[in-house]
C-alpha positions in Angstrom: 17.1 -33.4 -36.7 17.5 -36.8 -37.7 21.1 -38.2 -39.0 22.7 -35.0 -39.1 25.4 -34.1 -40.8 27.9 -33.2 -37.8 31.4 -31.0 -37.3 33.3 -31.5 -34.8 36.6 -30.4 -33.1 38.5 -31.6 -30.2 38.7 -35.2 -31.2 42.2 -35.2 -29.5 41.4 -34.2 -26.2 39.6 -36.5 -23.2 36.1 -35.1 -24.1 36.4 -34.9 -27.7 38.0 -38.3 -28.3 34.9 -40.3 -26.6 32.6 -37.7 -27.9 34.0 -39.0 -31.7 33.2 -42.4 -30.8 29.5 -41.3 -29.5 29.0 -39.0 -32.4 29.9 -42.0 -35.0 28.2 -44.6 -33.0 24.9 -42.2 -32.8 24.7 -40.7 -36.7 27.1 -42.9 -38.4 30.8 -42.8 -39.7 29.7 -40.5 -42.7 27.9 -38.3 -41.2 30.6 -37.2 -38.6 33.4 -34.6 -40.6 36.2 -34.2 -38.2 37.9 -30.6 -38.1 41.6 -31.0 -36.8 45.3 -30.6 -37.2 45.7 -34.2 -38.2 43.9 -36.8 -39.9 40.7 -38.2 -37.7 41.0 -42.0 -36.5 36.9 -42.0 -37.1 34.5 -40.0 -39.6 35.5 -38.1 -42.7 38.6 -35.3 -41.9 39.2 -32.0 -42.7 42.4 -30.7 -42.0 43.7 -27.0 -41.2 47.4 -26.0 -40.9 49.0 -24.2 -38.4 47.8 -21.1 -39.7 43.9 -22.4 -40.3 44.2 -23.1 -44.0 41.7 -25.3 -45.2 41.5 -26.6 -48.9 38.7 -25.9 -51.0 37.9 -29.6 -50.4 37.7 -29.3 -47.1 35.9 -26.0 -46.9 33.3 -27.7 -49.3 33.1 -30.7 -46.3 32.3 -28.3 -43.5 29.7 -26.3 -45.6 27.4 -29.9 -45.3 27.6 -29.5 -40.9 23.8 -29.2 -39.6 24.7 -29.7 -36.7 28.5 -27.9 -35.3 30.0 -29.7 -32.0 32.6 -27.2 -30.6 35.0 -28.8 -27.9 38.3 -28.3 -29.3 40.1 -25.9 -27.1 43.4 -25.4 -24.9 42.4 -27.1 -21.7 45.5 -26.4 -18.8 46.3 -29.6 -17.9 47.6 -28.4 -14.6 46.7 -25.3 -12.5 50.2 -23.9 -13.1 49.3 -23.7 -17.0 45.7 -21.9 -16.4 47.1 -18.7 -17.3 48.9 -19.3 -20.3 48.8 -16.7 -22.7 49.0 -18.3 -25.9 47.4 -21.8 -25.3 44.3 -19.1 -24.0 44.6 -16.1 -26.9 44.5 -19.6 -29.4 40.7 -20.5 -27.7 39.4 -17.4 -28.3 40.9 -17.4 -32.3 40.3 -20.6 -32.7 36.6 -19.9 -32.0 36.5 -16.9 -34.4 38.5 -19.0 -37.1 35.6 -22.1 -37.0 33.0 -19.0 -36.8 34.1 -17.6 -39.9 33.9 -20.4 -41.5 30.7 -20.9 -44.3 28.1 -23.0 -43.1 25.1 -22.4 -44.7 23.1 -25.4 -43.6 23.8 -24.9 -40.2 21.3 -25.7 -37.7 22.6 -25.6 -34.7 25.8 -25.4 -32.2 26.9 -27.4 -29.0 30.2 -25.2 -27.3 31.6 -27.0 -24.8 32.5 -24.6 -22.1 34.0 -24.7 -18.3 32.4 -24.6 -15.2 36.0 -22.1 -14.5 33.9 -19.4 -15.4 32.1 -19.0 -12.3 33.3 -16.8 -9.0 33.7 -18.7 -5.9 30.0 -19.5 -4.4 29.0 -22.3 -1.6 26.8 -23.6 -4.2 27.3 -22.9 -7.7 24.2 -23.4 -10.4 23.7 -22.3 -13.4 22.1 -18.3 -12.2 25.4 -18.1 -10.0 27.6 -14.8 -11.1 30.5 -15.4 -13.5 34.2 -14.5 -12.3 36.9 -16.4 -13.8 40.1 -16.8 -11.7 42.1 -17.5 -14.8 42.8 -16.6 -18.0 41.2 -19.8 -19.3 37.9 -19.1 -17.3 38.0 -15.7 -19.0 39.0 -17.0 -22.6 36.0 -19.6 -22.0 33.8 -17.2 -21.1 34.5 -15.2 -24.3 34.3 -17.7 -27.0 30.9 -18.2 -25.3 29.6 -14.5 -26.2 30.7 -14.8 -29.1 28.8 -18.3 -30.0 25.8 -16.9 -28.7 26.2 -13.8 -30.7 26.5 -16.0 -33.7 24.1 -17.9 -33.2 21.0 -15.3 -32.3 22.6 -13.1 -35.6 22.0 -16.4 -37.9 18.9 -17.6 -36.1 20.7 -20.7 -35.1 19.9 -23.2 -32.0 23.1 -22.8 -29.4 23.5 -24.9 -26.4 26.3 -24.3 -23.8 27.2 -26.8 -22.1 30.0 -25.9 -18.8 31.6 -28.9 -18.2 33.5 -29.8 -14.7 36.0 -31.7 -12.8 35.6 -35.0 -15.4 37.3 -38.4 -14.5 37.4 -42.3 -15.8 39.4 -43.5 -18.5 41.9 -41.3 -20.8 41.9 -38.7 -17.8 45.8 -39.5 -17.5 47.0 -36.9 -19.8 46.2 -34.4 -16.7 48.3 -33.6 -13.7 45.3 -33.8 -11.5 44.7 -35.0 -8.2 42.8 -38.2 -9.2 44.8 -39.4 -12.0 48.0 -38.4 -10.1 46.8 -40.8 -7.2 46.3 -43.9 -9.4 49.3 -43.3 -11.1 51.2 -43.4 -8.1 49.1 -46.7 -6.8 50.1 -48.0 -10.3 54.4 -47.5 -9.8 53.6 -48.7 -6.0 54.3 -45.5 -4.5 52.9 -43.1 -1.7 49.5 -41.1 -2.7 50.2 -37.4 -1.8 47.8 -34.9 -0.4 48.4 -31.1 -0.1 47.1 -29.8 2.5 44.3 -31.0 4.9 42.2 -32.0 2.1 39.0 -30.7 3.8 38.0 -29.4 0.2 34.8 -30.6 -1.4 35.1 -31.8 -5.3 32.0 -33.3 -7.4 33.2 -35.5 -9.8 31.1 -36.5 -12.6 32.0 -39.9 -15.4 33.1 -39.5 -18.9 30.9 -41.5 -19.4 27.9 -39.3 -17.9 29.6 -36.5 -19.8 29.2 -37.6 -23.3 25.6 -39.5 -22.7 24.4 -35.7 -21.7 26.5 -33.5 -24.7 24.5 -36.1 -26.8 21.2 -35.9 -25.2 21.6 -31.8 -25.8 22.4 -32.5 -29.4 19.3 -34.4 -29.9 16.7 -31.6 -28.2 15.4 -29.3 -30.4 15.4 -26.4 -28.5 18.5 -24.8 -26.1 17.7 -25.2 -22.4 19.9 -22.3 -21.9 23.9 -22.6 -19.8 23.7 -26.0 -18.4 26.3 -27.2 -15.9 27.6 -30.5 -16.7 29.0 -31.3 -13.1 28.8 -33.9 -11.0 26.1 -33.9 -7.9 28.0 -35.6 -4.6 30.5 -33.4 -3.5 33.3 -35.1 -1.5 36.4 -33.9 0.4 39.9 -35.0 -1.3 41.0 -37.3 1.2 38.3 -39.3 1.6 38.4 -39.7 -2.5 41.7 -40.6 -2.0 41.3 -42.7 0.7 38.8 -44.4 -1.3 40.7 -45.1 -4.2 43.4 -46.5 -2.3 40.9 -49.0 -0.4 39.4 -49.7 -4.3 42.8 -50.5 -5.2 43.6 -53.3 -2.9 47.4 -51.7 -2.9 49.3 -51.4 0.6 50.4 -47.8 -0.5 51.0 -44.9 2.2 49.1 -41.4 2.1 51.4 -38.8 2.7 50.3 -35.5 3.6 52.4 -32.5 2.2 52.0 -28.6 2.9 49.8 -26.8 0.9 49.7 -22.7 1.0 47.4 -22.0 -1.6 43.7 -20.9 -0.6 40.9 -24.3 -0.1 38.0 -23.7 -2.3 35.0 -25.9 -2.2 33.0 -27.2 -5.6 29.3 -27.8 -5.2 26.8 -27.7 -7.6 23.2 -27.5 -8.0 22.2 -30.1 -10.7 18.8 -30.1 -11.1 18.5 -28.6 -14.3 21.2 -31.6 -15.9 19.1 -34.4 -14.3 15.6 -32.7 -15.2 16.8 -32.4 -19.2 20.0 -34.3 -20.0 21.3 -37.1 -17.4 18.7 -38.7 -14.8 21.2 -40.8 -12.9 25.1 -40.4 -12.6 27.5 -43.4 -12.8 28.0 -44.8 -9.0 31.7 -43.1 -7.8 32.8 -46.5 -6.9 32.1 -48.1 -10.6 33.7 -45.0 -11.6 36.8 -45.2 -9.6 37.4 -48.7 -10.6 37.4 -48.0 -14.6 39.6 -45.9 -14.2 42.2 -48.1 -11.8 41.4 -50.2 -14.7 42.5 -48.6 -17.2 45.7 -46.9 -15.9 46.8 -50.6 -14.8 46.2 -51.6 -18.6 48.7 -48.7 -19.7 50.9 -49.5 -17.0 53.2 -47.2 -14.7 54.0 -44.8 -17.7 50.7 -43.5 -17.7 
């Protein structure tokens, strides 16, 4: 598909908003319609109300879309808003709403998805069982059926893509570990870690995230679920300890009690570096941008 007319949604969020610049950079501003609540910084807008009303105009845009980019979605950003109900139930309508939309040049669909939807496993690939342990796994996991259903009623190419533990620039917005760490490097204050911090994580780089979503847009065919995750675990404190070496700040790690249950995040990513990303982005170039960045926006961020 070349130059494809492209809809996407999730402009707003950390994905989305780089995936906008990608998408325009790739196919061109024209060719990118932008489905939100507001008008799009990039691209040609359509915009829906709080009830999702679009205008005949804007109906009439999204019936051009070859090509649908799906990563608009409540994402918690903290583990204590994982099981809301309503920012959850609106994923799963969301998804129906943009489905039910007419698209009759429609090609094919990208849904960005969660790597939340899998049970607990020492090493988690793509054939590992499903098992959310929220409700935003679980509303993931269903907006997933039903794209697929979609799609294989229409005849339609669709691509999932489950996305995981993503950092770099624009990751602020979160309540994370990471971006909770440089903030406090940022104001001058103590880096805290709950609990031992023996817990593997695999980070992967924005920037790696959005070169692969748009190396899956441009294959013809689906490669089936793909994780997009990163591929060197590493235990919390040493990533901590490593950003506050990278940082060059004299700031204190303070450990703090944790009662909650350690899980480990490992993946096998063969299947992303055979199809859609050969090499990640070095931790250590990663970590810096992202010191970078959150020094630029200052101690607010």
């Amino acid at each position: 598909m070349k130059q494809p007319s492209v809809l996407l949604t999730g402009t707003s969020g950390f994905i989305g908003s780089g995936l906008l610049d990608a998408a325009c950079a790739a196919w061109g501003e024209q060719q990118v319609i932008v489905l939100s609540s507001k008008p799009a910084r990039r691209g040609r807008s359509i915009v829906y109300d709080s009830e999702f009303r679009i205008d005949a105009a804007g109906r009439a845009l999204a019936a051009e879309a070859q090509l649908l980019l799906h990563a608009g979605a409540f994402t918690p950003k903290s583990g204590a808003s994982a099981n809301d109900l309503a920012g959850c139930n609106g994923n799963i309508r969301f998804t129906a709403e943009l489905l039910a939309l007419d698209l009759p040049r429609l090609e094919k669909i990208i849904f960005l998805s969660t790597l939340d939807v899998y049970a607990a496993a020492a090493c988690i690939s793509e054939d590992s069982p499903v098992g959310p342990a929220s409700l935003y796994g679980w509303s993931k996991l269903y907006c997933e059926q039903m794209v697929s259903q979609y799609a294989s009623q229409r005849k339609l190419v669709a691509q999932l893509l489950r996305i995981g533990h993503v950092y770099g620039p624009g990751e602020e917005q979160y309540a994370k570990v990471l971006p909770n760490a440089i903030r406090n490097i940022v104001r001058g204050q103590p880096v805290e870690l709950w609990g031992e911090g023996r817990e593997l994580r695999s980070l992967i780089y924005i920037g790696d995230v959005l070169r692969a979503i748009m190396a899956a847009a441009a294959l013809p065919q689906s490669l089936g679920v793909t994780n997009i995750v990163g591929g060197q675990p590493l235990a919390i404190r040493a990533l901590l300890e490593q950003v506050i070496a990278l940082s060059g700040q004299p700031v204190e790690l303070v450990q703090r009690s944790f009662s909650g249950t350690p899980r480990d995040f490992v993946f096998d990513t063969s299947k992303l570096k055979a199809h859609l990303l050969a090499e990640e982005t070095p931790l250590e170039q990663g970590l810096l941008a992202e010191l970078a960045h959150m020094r630029a926006l200052g101690a607010a961020a």
